[in-house]
C-alpha positions in Angstrom: 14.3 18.3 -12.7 15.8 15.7 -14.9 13.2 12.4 -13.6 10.2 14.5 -13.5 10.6 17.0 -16.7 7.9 15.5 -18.6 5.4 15.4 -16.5 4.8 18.4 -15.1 6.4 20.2 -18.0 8.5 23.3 -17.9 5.8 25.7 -15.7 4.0 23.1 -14.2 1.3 22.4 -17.0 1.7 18.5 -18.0 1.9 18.6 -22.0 -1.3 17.2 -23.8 1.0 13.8 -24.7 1.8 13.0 -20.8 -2.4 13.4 -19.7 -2.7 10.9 -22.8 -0.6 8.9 -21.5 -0.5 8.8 -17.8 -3.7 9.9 -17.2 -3.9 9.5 -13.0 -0.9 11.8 -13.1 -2.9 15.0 -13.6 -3.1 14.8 -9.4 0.9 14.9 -8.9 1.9 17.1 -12.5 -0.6 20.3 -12.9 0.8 22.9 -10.7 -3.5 23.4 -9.8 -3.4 20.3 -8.7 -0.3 20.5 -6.5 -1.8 23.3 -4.4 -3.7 20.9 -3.2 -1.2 19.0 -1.9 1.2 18.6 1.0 5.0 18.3 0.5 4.6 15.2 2.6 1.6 14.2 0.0 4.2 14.3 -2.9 7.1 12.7 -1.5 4.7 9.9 -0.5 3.6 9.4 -4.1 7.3 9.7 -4.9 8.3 6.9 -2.5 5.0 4.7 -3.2 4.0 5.6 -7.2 0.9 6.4 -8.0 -0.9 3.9 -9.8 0.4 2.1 -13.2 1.3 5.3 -14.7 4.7 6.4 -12.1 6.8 3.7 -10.2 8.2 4.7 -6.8 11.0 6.5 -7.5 12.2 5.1 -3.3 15.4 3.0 -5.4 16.4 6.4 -7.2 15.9 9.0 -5.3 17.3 9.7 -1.3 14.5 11.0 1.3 16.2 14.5 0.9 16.1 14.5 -3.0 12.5 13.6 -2.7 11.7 16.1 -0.2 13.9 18.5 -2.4 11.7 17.3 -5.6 8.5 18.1 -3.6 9.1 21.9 -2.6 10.3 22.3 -6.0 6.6 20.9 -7.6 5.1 23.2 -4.7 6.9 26.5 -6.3 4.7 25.7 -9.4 1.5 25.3 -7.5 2.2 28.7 -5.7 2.3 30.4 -9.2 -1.4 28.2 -10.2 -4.1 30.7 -11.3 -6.5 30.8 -8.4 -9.5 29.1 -8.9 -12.7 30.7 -10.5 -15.5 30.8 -8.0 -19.2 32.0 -8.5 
């Protein structure tokens, strides 16, 4: 929880400030977003970055923390709203 707090906020909605911010991180931070995405898609971002706006976290973080940071982000996207449709 601790590295990523900010980002994804508390419920998985990135506060206002981080979007300002970090812009390209909408993909990894809003729990809509993350339904979209693997486990294997996150811990890949976590290992590679994603951009300017997050360094790898591969020199902080062990291949079971990051898979163990990745189903934790997932428990967010299983609460998303469902998206509207036509």
């Amino acid at each position: 929880k601790q590295p990523c707090r900010w980002c994804p906020g508390a419920k998985g909605v990135p506060p206002a400030r981080m979007l300002t911010l970090y812009p390209t991180l909408k993909t990894l931070a809003d729990s809509a977003e993350q339904a979209h995405l693997t486990e294997a898609a996150i811990v890949k971002v976590l290992k590679e970055g994603k951009g300017k706006d997050m360094k790898s976290f591969a020199d902080k973080l062990s291949s079971a923390e990051m898979a163990a940071v990745a189903k934790y982000l997932k428990t967010f996207a299983s609460s998303a709203p469902a998206p509207s449709g036509p």
